[in-house]
N, C-alpha and C positions, 0 to 999 in steps of 0.2 A: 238733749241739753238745750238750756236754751241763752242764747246770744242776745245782747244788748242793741240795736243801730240806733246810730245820732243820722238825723237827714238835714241837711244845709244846701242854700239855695236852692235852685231849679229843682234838685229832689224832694224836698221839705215842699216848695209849692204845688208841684205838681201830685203827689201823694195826698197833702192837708193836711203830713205827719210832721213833728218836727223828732220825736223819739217812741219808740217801738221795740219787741221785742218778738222775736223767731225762735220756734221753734227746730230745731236740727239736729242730723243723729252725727251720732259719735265718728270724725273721722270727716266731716264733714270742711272745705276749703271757703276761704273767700267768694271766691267763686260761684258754690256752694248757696251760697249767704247772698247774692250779687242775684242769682237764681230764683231762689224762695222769692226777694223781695221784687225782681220783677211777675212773680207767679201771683202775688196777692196786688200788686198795681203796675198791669198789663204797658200802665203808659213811661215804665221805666227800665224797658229792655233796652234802651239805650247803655247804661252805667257802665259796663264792663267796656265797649266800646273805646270810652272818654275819662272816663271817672279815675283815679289812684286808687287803692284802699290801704287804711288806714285799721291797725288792730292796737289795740290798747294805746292811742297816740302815739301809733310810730309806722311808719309809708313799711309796708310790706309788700310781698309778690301777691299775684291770686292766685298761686299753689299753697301758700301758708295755709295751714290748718288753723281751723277754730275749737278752742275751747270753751267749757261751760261758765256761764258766767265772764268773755269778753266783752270789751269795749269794739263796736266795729262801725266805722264810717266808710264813707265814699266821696272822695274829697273831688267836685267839678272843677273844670278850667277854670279860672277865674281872669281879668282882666284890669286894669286900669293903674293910676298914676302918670306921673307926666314923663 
């Protein structure tokens, strides 16, 4: 099946993706998904770490399962304001 990801900040730079799509088998988690996209850009084993994720715009676990045709991001810390 295959999964949508949106990439923002530090992931979007460091990949030079800003939106992408994954292929992944059925039954497949966040996780899962967090996996593949460190597997095709080595310099993003970090996410799981630091990242939230994010499945059809809404903060989920990384046990949530993906389905075909998901929305799935990886939302960084972010910082600032006064």
């Amino acid at each position: 099946m295959q999964v949508r990801v949106e990439l923002f900040g530090r992931l979007a730079s460091q990949s030079g993706a800003r939106e992408l799509t994954l292929e992944m088998p059925v039954g497949a988690t966040l996780r899962d998904v967090a996996a593949a996209l460190a597997e095709r850009f080595p310099v993003l084993t970090w996410v799981p770490s630091i990242c939230r994720p994010v499945r059809n715009l809404e903060y989920v676990s990384w046990d949530t399962p993906v389905t075909a045709d998901d929305e799935v991001s990886f939302i960084p810390p972010v910082s600032g304001g006064v």
